[in-house]
C-alpha positions in Angstrom: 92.1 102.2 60.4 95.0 103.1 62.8 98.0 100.6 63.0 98.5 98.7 66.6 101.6 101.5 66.8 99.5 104.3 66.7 96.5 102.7 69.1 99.1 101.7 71.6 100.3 105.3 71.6 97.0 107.3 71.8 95.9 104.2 74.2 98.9 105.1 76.7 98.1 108.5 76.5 95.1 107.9 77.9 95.9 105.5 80.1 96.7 108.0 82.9 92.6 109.0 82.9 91.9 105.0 84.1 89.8 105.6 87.8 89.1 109.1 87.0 85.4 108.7 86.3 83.1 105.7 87.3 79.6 104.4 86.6 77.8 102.6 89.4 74.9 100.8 90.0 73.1 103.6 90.7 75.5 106.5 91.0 78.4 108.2 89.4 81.9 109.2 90.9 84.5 111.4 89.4 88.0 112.6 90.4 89.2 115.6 91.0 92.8 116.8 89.7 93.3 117.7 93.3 92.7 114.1 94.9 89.4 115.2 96.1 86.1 113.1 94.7 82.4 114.0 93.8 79.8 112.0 93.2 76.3 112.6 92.2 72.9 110.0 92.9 72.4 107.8 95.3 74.8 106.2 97.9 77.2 109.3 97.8 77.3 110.3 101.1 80.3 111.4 102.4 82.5 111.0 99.3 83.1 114.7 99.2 85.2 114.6 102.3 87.3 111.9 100.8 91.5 113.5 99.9 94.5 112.1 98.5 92.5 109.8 96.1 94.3 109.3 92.7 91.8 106.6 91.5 88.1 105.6 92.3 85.9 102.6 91.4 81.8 102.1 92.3 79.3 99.3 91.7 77.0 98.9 94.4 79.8 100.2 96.8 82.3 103.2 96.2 85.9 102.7 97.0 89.0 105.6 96.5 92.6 103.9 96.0 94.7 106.8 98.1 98.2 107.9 97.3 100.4 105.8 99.9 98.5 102.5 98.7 95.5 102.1 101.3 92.1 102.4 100.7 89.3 104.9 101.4 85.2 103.0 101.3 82.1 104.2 101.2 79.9 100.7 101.9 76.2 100.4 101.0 75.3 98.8 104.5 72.2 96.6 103.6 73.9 94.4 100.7 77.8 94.5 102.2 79.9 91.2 103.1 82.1 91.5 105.6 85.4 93.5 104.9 88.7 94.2 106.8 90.5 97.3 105.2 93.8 96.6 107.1 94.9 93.9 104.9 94.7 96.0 101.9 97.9 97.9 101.7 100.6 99.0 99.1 98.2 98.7 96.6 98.5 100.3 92.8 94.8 99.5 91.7 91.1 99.2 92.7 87.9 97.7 91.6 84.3 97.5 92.9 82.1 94.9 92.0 78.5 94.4 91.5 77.9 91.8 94.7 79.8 94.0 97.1 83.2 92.5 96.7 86.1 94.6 96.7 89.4 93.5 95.0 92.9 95.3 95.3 96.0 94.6 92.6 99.1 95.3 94.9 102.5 96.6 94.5 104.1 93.1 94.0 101.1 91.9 91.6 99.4 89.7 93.7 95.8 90.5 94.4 93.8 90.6 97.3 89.9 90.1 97.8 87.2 91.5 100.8 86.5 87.4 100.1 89.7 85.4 98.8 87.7 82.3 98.7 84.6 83.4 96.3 86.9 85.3 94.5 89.8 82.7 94.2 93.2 85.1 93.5 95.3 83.9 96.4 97.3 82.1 93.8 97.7 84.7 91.3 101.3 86.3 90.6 102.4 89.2 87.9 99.4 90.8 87.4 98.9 94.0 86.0 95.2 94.9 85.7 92.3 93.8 87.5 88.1 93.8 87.6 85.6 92.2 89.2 82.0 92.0 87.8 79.1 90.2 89.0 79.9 86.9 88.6 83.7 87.0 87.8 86.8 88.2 88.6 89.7 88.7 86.2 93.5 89.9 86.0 95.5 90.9 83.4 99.0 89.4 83.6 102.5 91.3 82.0 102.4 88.7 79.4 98.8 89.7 78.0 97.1 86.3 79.1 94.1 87.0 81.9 93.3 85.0 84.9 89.7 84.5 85.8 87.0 82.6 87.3 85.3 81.8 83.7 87.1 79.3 80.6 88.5 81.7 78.6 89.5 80.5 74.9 93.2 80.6 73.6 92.0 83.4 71.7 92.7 85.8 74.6 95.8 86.4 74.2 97.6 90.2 73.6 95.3 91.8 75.8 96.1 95.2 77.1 93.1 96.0 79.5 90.1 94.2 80.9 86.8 94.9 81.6 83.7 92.7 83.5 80.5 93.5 83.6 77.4 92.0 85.5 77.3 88.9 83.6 79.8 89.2 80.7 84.2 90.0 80.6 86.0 92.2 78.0 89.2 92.3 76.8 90.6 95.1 74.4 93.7 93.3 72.5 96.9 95.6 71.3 95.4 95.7 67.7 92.5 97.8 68.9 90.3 95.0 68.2 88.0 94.1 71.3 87.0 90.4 72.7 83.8 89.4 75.2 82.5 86.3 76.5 80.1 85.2 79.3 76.8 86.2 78.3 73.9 83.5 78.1 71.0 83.2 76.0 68.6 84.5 79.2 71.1 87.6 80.0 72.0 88.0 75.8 71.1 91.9 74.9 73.8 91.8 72.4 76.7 93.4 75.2 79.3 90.6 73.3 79.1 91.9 69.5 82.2 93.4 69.4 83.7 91.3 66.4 83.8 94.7 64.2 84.8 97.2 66.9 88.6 98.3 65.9 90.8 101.2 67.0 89.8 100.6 70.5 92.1 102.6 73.2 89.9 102.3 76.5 86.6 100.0 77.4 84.3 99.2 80.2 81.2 96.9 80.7 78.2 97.5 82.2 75.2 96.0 83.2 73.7 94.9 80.3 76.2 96.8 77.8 79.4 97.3 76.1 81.4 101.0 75.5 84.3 101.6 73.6 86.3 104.5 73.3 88.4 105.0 70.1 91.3 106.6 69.1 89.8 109.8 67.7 87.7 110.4 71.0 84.7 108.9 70.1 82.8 106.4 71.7 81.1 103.2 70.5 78.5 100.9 72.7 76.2 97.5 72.4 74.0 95.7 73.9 71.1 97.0 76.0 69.7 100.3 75.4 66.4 100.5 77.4 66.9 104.1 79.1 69.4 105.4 76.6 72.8 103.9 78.2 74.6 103.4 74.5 73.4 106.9 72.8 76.9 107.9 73.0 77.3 108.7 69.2 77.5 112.5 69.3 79.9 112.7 72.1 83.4 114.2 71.1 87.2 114.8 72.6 86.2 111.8 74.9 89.7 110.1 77.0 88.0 108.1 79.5 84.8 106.1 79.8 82.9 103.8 82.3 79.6 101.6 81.7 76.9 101.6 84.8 73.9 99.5 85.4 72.3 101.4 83.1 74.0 104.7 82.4 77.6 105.4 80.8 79.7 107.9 81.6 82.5 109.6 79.5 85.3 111.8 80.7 86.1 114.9 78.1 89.7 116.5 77.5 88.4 119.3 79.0 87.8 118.1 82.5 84.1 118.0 82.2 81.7 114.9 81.9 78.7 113.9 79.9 76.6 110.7 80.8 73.4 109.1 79.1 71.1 106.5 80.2 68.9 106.2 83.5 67.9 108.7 86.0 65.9 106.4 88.3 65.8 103.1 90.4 62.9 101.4 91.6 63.4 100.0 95.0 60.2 98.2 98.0 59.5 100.4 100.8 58.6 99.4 104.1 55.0 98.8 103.2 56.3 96.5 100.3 55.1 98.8 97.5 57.5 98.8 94.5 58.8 102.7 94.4 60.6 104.8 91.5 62.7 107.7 92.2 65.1 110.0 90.2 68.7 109.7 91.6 70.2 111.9 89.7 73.3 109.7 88.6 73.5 111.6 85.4 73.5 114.8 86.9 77.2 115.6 85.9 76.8 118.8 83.5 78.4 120.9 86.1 81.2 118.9 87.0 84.8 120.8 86.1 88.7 119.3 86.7 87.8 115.5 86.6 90.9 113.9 85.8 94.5 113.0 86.2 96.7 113.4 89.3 99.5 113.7 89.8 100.3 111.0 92.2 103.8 112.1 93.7 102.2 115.8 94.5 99.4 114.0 95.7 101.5 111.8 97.8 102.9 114.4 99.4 100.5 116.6 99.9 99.2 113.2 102.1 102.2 113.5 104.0 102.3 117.0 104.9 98.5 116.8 105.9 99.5 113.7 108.2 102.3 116.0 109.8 100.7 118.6 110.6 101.8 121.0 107.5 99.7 122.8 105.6 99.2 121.6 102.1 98.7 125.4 100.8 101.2 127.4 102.2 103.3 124.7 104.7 102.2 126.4 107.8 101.4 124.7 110.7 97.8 123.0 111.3 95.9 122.9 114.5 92.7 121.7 115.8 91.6 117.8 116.4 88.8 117.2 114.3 89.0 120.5 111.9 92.8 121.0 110.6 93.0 124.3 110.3 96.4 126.7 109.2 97.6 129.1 111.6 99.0 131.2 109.0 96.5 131.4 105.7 93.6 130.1 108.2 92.9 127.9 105.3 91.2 124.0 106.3 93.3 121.2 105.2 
């Protein structure tokens, strides 16, 4: 067993992989090095136009935190509340939740909701983390206590990152040790047994299970295991993870991404007959470069584009719709 020294290390080290892969409800989304996105099953339209991303986040909707603090959505239009993008500015992090909600940690770390009421965070200060799940929404404050909507017990306390899923919350504490809560006897697939999990440096919660990801790159999961979501056993060299519905995700050294779990989703068509179809949210063996940016180069690369300079060889761009360089004739 690694001491807290050595977790804390190897868990910083990693830290700078946090929103570079993302499990959905029924998709996945991954970041490029370049602050460009893919994605891969259903609701993914679009995403591959998306730039200057340097973190992402999907549930039901998709949503790309871009360099200078706004944000970048991609909504699924039958479920969606109402949602004003204007107010969400200057903000360092990004999470998508399960009914549609989106929730923003700013600069000053205060947080900000697409609904302030359900979510309740117009009071909350110093935060340094946040994630909002199904039925809760949580954030991590500088002194290791969280903030939420459920009664958490004294006993989380030291906690380093958070996680919620669709009906249970996770918190990873700076031993490497890993807490959950929230799960009733009518939701319980064993997602909260994480009293022997230890040298922890990353987690996430899904649907109906837990994944860990430990200090030697492997990954650990409980709780439902229906379609395969918690094989994860064999995978190696592993420095980020995220937990979907029913699929997880996990982000190698390499750049490239293995997933396990469900293909399909069942959904009523017109004629009210119950349908299943393969979406292909586990279709990520060719993906290469998912990972970290580099957020100043990213940054700029923003601002150049918004000036008119091209971001390959600072010529200058022309065109209204498609920015193109007069000098390497390359599109920005």
């Amino acid at each position: 067993m690694s001491t807290p020294d050595e977790i804390n290390k190897i868990r910083e080290q990693y830290s700078k992989y946090n929103g570079c892969i993302s499990a959905g409800a029924t998709h996945t989304v991954g970041l490029k090095s370049d602050g460009t996105v893919i994605a891969t099953g259903y609701r993914n339209k679009k995403i591959s136009d998306w730039r200057d991303v340097v973190a992402i986040s999907c549930a039901i909707d998709t949503v790309g935190l871009r360099a200078d603090g706004t944000l970048v959505l991609l909504r699924d239009h039958t479920t969606s509340v109402g949602f004003n993008p204007k107010y969400f500015k200057n903000l360092v992090a990004v999470s998508a939740d399960w009914i549609n909600f989106i929730v923003g940690l700013k600069s000053d770390g205060t947080v900000i909701s697409s609904d302030m009421k359900k979510c309740n965070t117009e009071s909350w200060k110093d935060i340094i983390s946040v994630s909002s799940g199904g039925l809760n929404t949580i954030g991590l404050k500088s002194n290791g206590t969280v903030l939420g909507l459920l009664s958490l017990t004294d006993d989380w306390c030291d906690i380093v990152a958070i996680s919620t899923g669709c009906y249970h919350t996770i918190g990873l504490k700076k031993d490497g040790t890993v807490i959950a809560v929230g799960v009733v006897e009518a939701t319980d697939d064993g997602q909260c047994n994480t009293d022997d999990w230890n040298d922890i440096v990353a987690i996430s919660a899904g649907g109906y299970h837990t994944v860990g990801l430990k200090t030697d790159g492997t990954v650990i999961a409980v709780g439902s295991n229906g379609v395969g979501q918690c094989n994860t056993k064999e995978w190696r060299n592993i420095v980020a993870i995220s937990a979907g519905a029913n699929h997880t995700v996990g982000l190698k050294a390499n750049g490239t991404v293995v997933a396990v779990g469900g293909n399909r989703h069942s959904y009523t068509d017109e004629y009210g007959n119950e349908k299943t179809v393969e979406d292909g949210r586990c279709n990520v063996n060719e993906w290469q470069n998912i990972g970290a940016v580099d957020k100043d180069q990213i940054l700029t690369q923003l601002q150049n584009r918004a000036k008119g300079i091209c971001i390959y060889c600072g010529g200058k761009m022309s065109g209204v719709f498609t920015k193109k360089c007069q000098s390497c004739k390359k599109t920005n």
